[in-house]
N, C-alpha and C positions, 0 to 999 in steps of 0.2 A: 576386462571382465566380460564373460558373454551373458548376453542378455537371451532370456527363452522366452518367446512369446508364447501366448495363449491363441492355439487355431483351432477350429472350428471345423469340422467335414460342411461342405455343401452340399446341402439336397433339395435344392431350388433350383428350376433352369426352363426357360420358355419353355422344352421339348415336355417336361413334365406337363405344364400346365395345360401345352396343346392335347397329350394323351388322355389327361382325365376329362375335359371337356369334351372329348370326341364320348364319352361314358353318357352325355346326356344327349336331349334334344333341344335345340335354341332354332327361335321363330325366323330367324334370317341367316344368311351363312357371314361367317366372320374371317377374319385371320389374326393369329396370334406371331407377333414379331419379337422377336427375339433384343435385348440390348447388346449383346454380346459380351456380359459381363458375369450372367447372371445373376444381375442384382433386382430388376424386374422384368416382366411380358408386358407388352401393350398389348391388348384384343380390343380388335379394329370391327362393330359392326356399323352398317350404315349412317345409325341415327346415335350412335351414344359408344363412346372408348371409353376403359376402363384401363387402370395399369394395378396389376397385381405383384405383390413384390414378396420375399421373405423379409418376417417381421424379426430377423437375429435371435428369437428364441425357440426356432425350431415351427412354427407356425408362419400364416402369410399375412397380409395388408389389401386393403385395395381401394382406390379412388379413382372415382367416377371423373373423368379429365374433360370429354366433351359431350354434347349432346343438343342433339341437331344442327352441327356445326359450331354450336358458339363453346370456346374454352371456358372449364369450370373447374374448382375442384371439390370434390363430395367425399370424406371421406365414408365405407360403408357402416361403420359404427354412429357415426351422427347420423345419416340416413335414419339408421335403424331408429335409431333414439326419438328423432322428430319427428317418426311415426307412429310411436309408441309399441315401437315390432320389437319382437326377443327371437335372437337365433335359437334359443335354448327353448322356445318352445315348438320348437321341428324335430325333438328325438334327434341329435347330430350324434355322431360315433364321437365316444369320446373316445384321447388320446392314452396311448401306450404306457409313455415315460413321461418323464419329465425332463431328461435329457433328448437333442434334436436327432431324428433318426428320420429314416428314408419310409417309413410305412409311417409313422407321424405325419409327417410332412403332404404324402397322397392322402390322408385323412382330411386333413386340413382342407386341402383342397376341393377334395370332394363336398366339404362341409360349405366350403365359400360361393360352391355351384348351385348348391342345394336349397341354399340361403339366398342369391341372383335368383335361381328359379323359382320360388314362393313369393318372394316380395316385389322383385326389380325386373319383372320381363316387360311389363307395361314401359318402363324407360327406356329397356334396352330397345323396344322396337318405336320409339319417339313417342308414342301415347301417353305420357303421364306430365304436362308441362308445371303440376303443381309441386311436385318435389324440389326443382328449385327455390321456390314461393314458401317454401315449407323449410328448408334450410336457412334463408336469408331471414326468415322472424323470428329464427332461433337465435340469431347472432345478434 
């Protein structure tokens, strides 16, 4: 009997994630490393890493891994939560389809940038030490 899987086009891949971030401005310079699988990017700034991944439904992920050297993991929806912050109150472009496509997906992205840039630059550049503090009395 053959068996037919169910596959998925890819439209995730670190080069994307480095192209739309080159779209903003960030307070320190970075690098985005590739896993070579495309299943996530780590961006590597001084005081705080971040791995952004494809969420399988055509949309992305992202967690906060380090920050000022010490391993953590934040995901950006509890962040938001335990700060009483809504992406949906920043006007984000909403999405196309509902099926995963290649203009979704830089949407998303752009939305995840847009969303680091209003709430999360005080972490990304090591100034915010209370978001951890603020995570850990949520749990």
């Amino acid at each position: 009997m053959d068996e037919k899987r169910f596959e998925t086009e890819e439209f995730f891949s670190a080069l994307l994630v480095e192209e739309i971030m080159k779209e903003f401005l960030w307070p320190t310079s970075y690098k985005v490393i590739d896993d070579g699988l495309n299943l996530f990017a780590e961006v590597v700034f001084p005081k705080c890493t971040f791995l952004i991944s494809d969420d399988g439904l055509g949309g992305t992920d992202l967690d906060f891994t380090s920050y000022k050297g010490e391993d953590l993991r934040i995901n950006i929806s509890v962040a938001l939560w335990v700060r009483n912050l809504r992406a949906s109150d920043l006007n984000l472009t909403k999405r196309l389809s509902v099926w995963p496509n290649e203009e979704d997906m830089k949407t998303d992205l752009r939305n995840t940038m847009i969303t680091l840039q209003a709430y999360f630059l005080p972490f990304i550049k090591g100034e915010d030490d209370d978001l951890i503090e603020d995570v850990k009395s949520f749990h």
